[in-house]
N, C-alpha and C positions, 0 to 999 in steps of 0.2 A: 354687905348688909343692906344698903342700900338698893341694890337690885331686888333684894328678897323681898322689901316691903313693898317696891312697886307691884312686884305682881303677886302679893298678897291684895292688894288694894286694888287691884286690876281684877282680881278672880272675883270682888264679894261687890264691885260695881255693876258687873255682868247677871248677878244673880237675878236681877230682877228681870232683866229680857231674857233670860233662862224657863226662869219659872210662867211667863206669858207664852209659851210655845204650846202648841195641840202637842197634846200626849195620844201616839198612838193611833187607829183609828176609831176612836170612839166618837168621834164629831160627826160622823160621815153616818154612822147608823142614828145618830139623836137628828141631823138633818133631814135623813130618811122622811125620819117618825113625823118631825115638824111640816115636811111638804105634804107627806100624808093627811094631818091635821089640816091642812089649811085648803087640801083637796078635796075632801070632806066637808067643811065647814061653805064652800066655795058653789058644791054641787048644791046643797038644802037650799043656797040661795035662791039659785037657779031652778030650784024645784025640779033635780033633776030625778029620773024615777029607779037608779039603782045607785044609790052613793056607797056602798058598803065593799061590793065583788071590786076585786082587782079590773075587771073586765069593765065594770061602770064606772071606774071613776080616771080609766085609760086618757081621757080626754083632760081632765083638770087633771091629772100628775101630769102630763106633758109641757102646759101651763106654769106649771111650778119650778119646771127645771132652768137653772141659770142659763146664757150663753154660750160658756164652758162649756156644760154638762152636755146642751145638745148638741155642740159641734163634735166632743169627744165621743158621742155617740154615733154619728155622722148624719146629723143633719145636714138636710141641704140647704144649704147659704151660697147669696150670692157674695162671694167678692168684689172689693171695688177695683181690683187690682186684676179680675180677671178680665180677659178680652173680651170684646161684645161685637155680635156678628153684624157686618154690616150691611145697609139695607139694599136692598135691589131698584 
């Protein structure tokens, strides 16, 4: 009986780092939206003169993407850990 109540009381402490977890990928498409917004918002600054087309605002959504995002994309980064040619 006593095992039963521990993980009863085990299962409803859990609940609540349960219920904080991304459900799904719905964050990924509302991220989307929000880099979008703020690549928008970022071009009028800048008075840039096509903020709308995917093709105008190429340069502030690149801007917007995390470290992650561009390396999983394969930006080119240096690493520190890579070899560096040495000089003549």
């Amino acid at each position: 009986m006593r095992v039963l109540t521990l993980v009863v009381f085990g299962s409803i402490a859990a609940l609540p780092a349960i219920a904080q977890q991304p459900q799904g990928d719905g964050g990924s498409s509302d991220d989307a939206a929000l880099q979008r917004e703020r690549a928008i918002e970022r071009c009028e600054e800048n008075r840039g003169s096509d903020c709308e087309t995917d093709a105008g605002l190429a340069e502030w959504l690149l801007q917007e993407r995390s470290r992650d995002e561009a390396e999983a994309e394969g930006s080119r980064s240096i690493h520190q850990n890579a070899p560096r040619p040495t000089p003549r």
